[in-house]
N, C-alpha and C positions, 0 to 999 in steps of 0.2 A: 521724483523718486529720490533716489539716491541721489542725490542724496541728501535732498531737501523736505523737511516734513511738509507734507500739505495732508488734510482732510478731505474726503472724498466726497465731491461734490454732486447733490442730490441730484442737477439737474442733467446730471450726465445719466443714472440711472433712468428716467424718463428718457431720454435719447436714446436709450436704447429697448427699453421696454415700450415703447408705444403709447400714447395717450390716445387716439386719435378714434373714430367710429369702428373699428376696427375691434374683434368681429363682430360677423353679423350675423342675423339667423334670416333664411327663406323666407319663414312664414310671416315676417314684416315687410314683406315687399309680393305686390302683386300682378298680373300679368299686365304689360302696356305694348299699345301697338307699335310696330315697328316700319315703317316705311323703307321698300326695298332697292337697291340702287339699282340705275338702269346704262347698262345692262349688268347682269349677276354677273360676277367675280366666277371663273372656272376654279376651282380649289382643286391645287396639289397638295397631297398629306403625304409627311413622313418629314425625318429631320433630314439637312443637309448633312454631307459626307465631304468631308476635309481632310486631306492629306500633306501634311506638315513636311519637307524635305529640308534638310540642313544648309544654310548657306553656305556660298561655294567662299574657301580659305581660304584657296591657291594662292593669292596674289601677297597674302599679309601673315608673315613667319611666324610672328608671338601667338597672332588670332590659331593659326595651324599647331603649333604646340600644346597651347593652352583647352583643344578641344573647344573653341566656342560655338560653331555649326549646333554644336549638340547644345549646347546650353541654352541657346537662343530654341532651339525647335523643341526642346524640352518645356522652357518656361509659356511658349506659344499653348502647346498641346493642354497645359496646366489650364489658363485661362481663357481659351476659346470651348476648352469641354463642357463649360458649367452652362453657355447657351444653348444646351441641348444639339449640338453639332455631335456628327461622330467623329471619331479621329481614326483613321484609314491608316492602318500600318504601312510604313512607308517604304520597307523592304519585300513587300508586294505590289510596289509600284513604279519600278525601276523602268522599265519602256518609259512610263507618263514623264520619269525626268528627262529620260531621253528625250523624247518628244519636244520636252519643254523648252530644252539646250537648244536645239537645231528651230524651236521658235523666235527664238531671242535672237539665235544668229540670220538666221536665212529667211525669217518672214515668214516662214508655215505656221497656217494657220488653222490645222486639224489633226487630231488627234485619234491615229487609225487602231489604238490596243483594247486591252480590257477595259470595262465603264467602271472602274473603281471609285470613283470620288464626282460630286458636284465642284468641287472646290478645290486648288493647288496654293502653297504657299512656298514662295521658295525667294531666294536672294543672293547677295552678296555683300562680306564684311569691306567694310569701306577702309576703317585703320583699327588699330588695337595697339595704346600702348600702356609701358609702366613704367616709373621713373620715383627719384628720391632725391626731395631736399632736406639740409641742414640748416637747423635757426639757432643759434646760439643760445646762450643762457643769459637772464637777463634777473633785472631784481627792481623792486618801486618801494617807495614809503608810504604809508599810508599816514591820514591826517593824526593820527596818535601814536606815529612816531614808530612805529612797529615795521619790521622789513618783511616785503616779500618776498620772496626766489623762485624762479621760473625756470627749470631744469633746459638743458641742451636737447631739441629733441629732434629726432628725423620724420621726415612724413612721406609715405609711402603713398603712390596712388596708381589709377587706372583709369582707361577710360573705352571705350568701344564705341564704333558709330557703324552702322551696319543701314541698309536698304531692302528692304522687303518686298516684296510683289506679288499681289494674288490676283489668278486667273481663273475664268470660268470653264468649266468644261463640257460638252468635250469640243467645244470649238476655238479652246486653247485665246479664247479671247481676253485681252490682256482690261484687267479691272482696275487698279490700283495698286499705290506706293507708297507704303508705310516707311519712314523715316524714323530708325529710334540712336538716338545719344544718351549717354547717362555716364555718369564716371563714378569710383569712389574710393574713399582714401583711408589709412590707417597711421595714425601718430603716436610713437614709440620714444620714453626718453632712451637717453643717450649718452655715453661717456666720451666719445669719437667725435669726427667729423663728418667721417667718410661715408655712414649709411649705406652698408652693406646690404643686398637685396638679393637672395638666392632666385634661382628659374624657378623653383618650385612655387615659390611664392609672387613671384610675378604671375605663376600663372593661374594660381589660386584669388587675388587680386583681379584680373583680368576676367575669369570666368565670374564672378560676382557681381565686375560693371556690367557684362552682356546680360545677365538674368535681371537684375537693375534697369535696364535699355529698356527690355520689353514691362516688365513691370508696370513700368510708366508710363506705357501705351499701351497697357492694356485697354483700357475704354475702347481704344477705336479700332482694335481688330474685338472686341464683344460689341458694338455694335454693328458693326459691318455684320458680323453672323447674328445677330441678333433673332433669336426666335419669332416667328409672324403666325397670327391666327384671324381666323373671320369671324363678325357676329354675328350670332343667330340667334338671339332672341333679349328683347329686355322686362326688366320687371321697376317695378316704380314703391316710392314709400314718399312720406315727407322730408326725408333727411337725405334724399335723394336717386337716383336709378344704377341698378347691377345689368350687365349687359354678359351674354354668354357666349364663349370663343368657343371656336373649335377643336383649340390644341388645350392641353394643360400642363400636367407635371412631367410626362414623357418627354415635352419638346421645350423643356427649359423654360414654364412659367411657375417660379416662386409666390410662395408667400410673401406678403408684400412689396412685389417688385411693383418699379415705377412704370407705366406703360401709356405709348403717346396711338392714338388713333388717328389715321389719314381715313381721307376719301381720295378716291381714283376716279377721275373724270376724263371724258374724250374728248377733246374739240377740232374742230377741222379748218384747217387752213385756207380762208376764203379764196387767197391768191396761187396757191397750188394744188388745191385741192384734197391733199394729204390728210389724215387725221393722229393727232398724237394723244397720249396721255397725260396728264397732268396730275402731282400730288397734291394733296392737300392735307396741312393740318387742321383736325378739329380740336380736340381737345388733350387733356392728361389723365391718367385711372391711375388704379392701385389694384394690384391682386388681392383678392377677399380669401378667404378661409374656408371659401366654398368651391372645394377644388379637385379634382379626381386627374387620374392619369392624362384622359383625352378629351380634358375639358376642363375650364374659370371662368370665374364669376366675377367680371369686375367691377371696382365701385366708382361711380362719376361722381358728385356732390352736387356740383354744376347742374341745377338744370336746365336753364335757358341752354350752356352749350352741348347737354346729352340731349338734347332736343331734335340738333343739329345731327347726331349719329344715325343709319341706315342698315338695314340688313344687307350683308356685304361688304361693308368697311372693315377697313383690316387695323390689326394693333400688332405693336411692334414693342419688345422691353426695352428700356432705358438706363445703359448700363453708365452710371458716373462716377468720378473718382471723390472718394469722399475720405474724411479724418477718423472715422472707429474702423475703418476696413482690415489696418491691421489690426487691431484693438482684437478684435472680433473673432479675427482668424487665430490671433495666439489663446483666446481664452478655449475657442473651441480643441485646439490641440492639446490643450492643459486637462481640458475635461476626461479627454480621449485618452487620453494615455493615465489618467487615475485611475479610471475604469479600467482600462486592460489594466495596472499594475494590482488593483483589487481583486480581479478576475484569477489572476495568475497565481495570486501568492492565498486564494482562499478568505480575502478577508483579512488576511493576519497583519496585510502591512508588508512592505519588501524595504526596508531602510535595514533591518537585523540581515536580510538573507539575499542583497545584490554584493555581489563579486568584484572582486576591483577590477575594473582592467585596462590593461598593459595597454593597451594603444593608445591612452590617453597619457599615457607616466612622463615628468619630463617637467620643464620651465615654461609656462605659458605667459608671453606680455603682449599688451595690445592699447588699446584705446574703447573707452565707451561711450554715449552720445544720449543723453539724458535727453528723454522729449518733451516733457514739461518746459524746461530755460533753454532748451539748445545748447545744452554748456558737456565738454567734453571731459572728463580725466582718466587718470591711467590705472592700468590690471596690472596686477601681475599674481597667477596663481598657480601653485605648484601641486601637483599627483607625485608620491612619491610611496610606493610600498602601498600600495591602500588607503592612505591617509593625503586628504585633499586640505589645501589654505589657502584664503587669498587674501592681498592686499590691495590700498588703494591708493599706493604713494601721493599722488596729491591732494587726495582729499583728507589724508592723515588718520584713516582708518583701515581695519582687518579685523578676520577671525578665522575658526578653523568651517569645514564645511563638510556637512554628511549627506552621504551617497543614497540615494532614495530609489532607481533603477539606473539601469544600464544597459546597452548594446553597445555593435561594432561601432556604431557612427554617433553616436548620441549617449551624451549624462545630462541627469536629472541630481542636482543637488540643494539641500537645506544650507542656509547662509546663516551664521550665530557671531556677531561681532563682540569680541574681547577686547577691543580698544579703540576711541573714537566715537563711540555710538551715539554721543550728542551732537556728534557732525555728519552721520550716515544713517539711512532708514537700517534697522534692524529687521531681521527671522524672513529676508526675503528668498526667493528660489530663483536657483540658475540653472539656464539648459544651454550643454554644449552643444553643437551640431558638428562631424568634420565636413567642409567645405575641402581640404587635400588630406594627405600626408600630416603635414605642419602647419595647416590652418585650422581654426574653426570659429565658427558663428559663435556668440556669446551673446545670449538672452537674459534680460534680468527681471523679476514680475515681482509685484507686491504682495505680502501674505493673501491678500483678496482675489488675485488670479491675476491683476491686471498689469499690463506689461509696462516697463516704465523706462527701460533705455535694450540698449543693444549695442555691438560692434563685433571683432574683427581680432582676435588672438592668436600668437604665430609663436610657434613651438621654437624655441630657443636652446 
């Protein structure tokens, strides 16, 4: 981005649009036998029920001021809902924490209340803090002799480390420990030393790292819920076989999600006689485009290993952290909100007819974080009366910026640079979010949708 020109490269469109056999039609694929596992799988249907409760604060001041219980069970709720899991209001579950306290402490190990949830998540913030350094100003020459100057600047950060625990219900039996850490910071020049840091914004800082924490683990509370379905029938082509689950779009299976198939087998303990179960991976599918509520069709390629698949074997989605996830998620928010501001204003456009407003008015400086280079420089942009500008002191550009929509907590603005423009992308768009009071998220996207830095602006 910004604020480096690059051309937008083709093969990222193919990354994202799909090349791949993908779709497919029925009637190229026909009925093949399926060999059924012995003995058949009993199938329960229905999605699990998960009941998110805020980690307990008590022990750590900043985490207890700053609200991160909620931040943390907020951001969970966000990205365990998309595996078709339900999320169990959590102030209809107050016995189950009880319960779950006096588990933790005393070793009960039953849970005698209402059946509300298969699922409990609950924990405790380990630390939470916020802090500021000062780096001085500094200046280098480059080989032609030309000086550079690198302003005074404070850097402001966070960090959160919290422990997580999800148990089964209702025999309160204890499953796993999810461990999340994340920290993150904001770099503001500076005429001072001292780097002043109000509560407010430590603790707007602070809530950021904890939704950052889980972010980044999100994979492994989406696969832990991860949606499960059984097959029940295949069909065959040359290009290889669709096998049909049980569950579909109800129970959190997308369009081309990635999906791995197990067999479950018994074996018995020659020396104690026991019999246990055992997993097995066979293979990896894709969800096809042949898909209804309570049932998918998926595709193997492989056929020597869909060969290996049974009537009964189960599939499971495979949730992984990948590089267009935000990509993805900011273009679709971009879309979503044209539409509604097209909806709203009839078609006419809402840049003539949004309202300034007042909660945003004021000095905003911060830091942004270009994702193409990794390379950081400063904001600084001001609302004043209706009339919005920013600049970008170290990149040596600005201009002024029109208002496109608005609410309580979010601008939408056009970018038009007046000076500088050989050394910053021009006509780009910016979305504030407030994160407090006197913070807010700051998004920056390219005329094409596509998002290209972000950070962290604090009302001055």
């Amino acid at each position: 981005m910004k604020k480096i020109l690059l051309a937008l490269c083709a093969s990222s469109l193919l990354l994202l649009s799909g090349c791949g056999p993908l779709p497919i039609k029925m009637s190229d694929y026909s009925a093949a036998r399926l060999q059924p596992t012995d003995p058949l799988p009993k199938i329960t249907e229905g999605n699990s029920k998960v009941v998110i409760f805020k980690p307990d604060v008590s022990g750590v001041k900043l985490a207890k001021q700053a609200k991160v219980g909620h931040s943390i069970a907020t951001a969970l709720e966000q990205y365990i809902s998309v595996t078709g899991s339900e999320i169990v209001d959590r102030e209809i579950a107050q016995k189950l924490k009880q319960e779950i306290q006096l588990a933790e402490m005393k070793g009960k190990s039953e849970y005698q209340g209402p059946n509300v949830a298969d699922f409990a998540i609950t924990g405790t913030i380990a630390s939470a803090n916020a802090g500021a350094k000062f780096s001085e100003a500094s200046q280098w020459t480059d080989k032609n002799g030309e000086i550079h100057v690198t302003s005074a600047k404070c850097k402001y950060t966070a960090q959160v480390k919290a422990n997580l625990r999800v148990y089964k219900l209702p025999a309160l039996s204890f499953l796993k420990t999810i461990s999340i850490d994340d920290s993150v910071s904001v770099t503001e020049d500076t005429r001072g030393s001292q780097c002043p840091q109000s509560q407010s914004s430590k603790e707007a800082l602070v809530q950021q790292a904890a939704s950052k924490a889980v972010k980044d683990a999100r994979d492994e509370f989406q696969n832990f819920f991860a949606p499960k379905a059984y097959v029940l029938e295949r069909r065959s082509s040359e290009s290889g076989s669709i096998f049909k689950l049980s569950q579909g779009e109800t129970a959190g299976f997308t369009y081309k999600s990635d999906v791995t198939f197990y067999h479950l087998e018994n074996s018995r303990n020659p020396l104690t006689g026991k019999t246990s179960s055992e997993e097995y991976e066979i293979t990896t599918g894709i969800v096809s485009n042949l898909m209804g509520g309570n049932h998918a069709w998926v595709l193997v390629e492989d056929t020597e290993k869909a060969n290996h698949i049974k009537l009964g074997d189960y599939v499971k989605v495979v949730y992984e952290k990948c590089s267009w996830c935000d990509f993805i998620e900011g273009a679709t928010v971009l879309a979503t909100d044209a539409a509604g501001d097209y909806l709203a204003t009839d078609g006419a456009g809402s840049s003539s007819e949004a309202v300034p407003q007042t909660n945003f008015s004021g000095l905003w400086e911060g830091t942004g974080t270009q994702y193409d280079s990794n390379s950081s420089w400063s904001i600084r942009l001001t609302a004043v009366g209706g009339e919005y500008s920013i600049e970008y002191p170290s990149l040596g550009c600005g201009g002024t910026l029109t208002l496109l929509s608005n609410g309580p907590s979010k601008l939408e603005l056009n970018e038009s640079l007046s000076y500088g423009a050989s050394r910053c992308v021009n006509n780009g768009k910016i979305v504030l979010e407030k994160t407090h009071e006197n913070s807010v998220k700051f998004r920056w996207f390219y005329s094409n949708g596509r998002e290209g830095a972000s950070g962290t602006l604090v009302r001055n």
